[in-house]
C-alpha positions in Angstrom: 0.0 0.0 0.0 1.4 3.4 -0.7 0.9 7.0 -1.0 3.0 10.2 -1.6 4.2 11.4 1.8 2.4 14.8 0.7 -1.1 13.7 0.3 -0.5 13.6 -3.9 -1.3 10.7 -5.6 1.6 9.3 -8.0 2.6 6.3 -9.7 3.0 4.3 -7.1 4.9 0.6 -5.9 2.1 -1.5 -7.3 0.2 -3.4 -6.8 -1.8 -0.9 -4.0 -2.6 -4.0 -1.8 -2.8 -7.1 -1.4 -2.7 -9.9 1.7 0.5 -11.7 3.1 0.4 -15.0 4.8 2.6 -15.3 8.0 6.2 -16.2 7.4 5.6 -15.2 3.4 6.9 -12.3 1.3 6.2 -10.2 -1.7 8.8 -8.0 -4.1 8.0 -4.2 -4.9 9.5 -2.5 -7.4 9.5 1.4 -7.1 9.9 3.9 -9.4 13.6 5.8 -8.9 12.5 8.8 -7.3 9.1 7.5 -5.7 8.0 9.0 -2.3 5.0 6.9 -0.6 4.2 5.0 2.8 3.7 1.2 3.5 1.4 -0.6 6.5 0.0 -3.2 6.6 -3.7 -3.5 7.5 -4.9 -6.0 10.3 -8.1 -8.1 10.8 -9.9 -7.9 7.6 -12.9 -9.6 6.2 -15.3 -9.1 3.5 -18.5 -8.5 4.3 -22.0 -10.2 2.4 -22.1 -7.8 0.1 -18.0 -7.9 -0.9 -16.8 -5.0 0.8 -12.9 -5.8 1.9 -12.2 -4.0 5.4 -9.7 -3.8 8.1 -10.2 -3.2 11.8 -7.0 -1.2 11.9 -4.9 0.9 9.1 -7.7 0.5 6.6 -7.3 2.3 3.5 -11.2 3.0 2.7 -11.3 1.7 -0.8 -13.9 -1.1 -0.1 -11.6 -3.5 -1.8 -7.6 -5.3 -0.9 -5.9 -2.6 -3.4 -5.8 0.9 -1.9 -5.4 2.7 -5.1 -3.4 5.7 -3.7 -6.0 6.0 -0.4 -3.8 6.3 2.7 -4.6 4.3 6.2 -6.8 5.6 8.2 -5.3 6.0 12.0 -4.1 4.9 13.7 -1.3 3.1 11.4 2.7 2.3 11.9 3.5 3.3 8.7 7.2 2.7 6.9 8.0 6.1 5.1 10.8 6.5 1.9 11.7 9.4 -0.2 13.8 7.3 -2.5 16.6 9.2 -4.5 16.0 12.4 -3.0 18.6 15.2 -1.8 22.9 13.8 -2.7 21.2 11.3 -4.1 20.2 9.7 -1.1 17.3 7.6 0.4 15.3 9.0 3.0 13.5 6.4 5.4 11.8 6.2 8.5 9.5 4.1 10.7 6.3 6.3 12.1 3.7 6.5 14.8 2.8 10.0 14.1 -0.1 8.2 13.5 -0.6 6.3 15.9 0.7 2.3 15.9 -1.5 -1.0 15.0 1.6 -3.2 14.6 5.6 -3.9 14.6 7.7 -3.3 11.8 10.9 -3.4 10.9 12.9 -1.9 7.7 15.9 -3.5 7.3 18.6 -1.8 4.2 20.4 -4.0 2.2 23.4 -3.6 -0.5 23.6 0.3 0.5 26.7 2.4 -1.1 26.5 5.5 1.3 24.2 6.6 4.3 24.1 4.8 7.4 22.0 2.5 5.8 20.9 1.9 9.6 18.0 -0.7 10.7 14.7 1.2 11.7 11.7 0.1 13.4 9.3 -0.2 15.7 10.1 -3.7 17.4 7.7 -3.9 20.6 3.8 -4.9 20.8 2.5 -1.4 22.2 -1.2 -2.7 22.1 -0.7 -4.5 25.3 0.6 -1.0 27.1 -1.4 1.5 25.2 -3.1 4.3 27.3 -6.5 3.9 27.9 -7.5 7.0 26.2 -5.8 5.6 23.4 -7.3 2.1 23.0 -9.1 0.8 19.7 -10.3 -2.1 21.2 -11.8 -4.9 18.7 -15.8 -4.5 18.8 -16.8 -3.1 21.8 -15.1 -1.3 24.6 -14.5 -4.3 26.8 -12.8 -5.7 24.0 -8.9 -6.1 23.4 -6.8 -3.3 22.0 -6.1 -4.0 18.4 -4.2 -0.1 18.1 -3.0 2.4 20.1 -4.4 6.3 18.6 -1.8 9.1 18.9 -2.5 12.0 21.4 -3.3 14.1 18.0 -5.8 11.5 16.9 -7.1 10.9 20.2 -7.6 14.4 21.8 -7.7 16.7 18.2 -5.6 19.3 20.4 -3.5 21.4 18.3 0.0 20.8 20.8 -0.5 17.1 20.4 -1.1 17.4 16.2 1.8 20.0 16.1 -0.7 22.6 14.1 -2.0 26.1 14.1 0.2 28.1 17.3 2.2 24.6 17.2 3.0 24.3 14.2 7.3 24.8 14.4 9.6 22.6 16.1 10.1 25.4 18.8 6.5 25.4 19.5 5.4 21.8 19.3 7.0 20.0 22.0 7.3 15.9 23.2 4.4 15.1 25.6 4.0 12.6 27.8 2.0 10.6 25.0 4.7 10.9 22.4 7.5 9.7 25.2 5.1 6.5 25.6 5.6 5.5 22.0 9.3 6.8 21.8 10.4 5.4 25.3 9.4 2.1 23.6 10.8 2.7 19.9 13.7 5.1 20.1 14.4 5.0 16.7 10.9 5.6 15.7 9.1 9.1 15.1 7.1 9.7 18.1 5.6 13.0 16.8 5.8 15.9 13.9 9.6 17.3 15.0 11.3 14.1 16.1 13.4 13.5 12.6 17.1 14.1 14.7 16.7 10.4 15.7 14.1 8.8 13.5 15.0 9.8 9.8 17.8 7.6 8.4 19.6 7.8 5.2 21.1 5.4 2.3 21.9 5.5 -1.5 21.0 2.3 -4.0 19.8 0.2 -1.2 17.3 -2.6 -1.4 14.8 -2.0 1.5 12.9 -5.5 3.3 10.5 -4.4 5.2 9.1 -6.8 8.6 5.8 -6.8 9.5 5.5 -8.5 13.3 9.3 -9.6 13.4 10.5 -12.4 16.0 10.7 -12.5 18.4 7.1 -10.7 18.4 4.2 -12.3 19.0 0.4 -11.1 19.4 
């Protein structure tokens, strides 16, 4: 699944969705300079009619492809600007938008950057503030994703917006430390790139969805 990291659609790393067995794996191929956003959507079904949902990161479309639609929060979502500024890859693992499950991105066969690991390695579900919770059906149910503060509460300090809206202004909270206490190398909000953005050239990207040791 994939979308430009500025809301545009684009030609994007097709196909736009589709459903991964445990333990398997799929091949992209993206363009050379192609900007976008992976997840991976959770407990999904079609309903009597054929409508394809997800009860977390679902993309809308009514259908597996997402054809350019972005997840709806809250999503962990792997982020690449691919060929961008030097020539270099830009990459990240985010829960600006909340988290719904681990992943990892791994860079392989790099010539410069770090080419470091990046990810989100820890089930957060389980710990998730109760404010927070997307429990599955009801209430009383267990918590399937874990909203951010922005998502949760709508208050402009959380979502770094209107007289929060620089990196001088928009602050941690004690929400975003939750999620970056637990993935230090993750985004935890808007401002956080110093430790979260990493950076390679003509690298081969595998992305892990629930790594080992995790287990739900």
């Amino acid at each position: 699944m994939a979308r430009d990291t500025n809301g545009r659609r684009q030609d994007s790393a097709h196909p736009t969705g589709f459903t991964l067995e445990s333990g398997k794996s799929r091949t992209l191929t993206a363009p050379n300079a192609w900007s976008g956003r992976l997840w991976a959507r959770t407990l999904c079904s079609h309903d009597s009619a054929g409508k394809f949902s997800c009860a977390t990161a679902d993309c809308g479309s009514g259908k597996v492809q997402c054809a350019g639609s972005g997840a709806i929060p809250p999503a962990t979502l792997a982020e690449f600007t691919l060929n961008g500024d030097q020539g270099l890859d830009f990459y990240d693992v985010s829960l600006v938008d909340g988290y719904n499950l681990p992943i990892l991105v791994v860079a392989r066969g790099g010539k410069r950057g770090g080419c470091s690991s990046t990810g989100c390695l820890v089930d957060l579900n389980g710990a998730c503030p109760a404010e927070m919770r997307v429990a599955r059906g009801n209430s009383s149910g267990s918590c399937v994703a874990c909203k951010s503060a922005c998502e949760a509460f709508g208050d402009p300090q959380y979502c770094c917006s209107e007289g929060y809206s620089t990196p001088d202004t928009c602050r941690p909270s004690a929400y975003s430390q939750f999620f970056k206490h637990a993935c230090p190398r993750s985004y935890s909000y808007a401002y956080d790139d110093q430790t979260s953005t990493f950076t390679c050239a003509s690298a081969d990207y595998t992305i892990i969805f629930c790594p080992k040791p995790y287990t739900r």
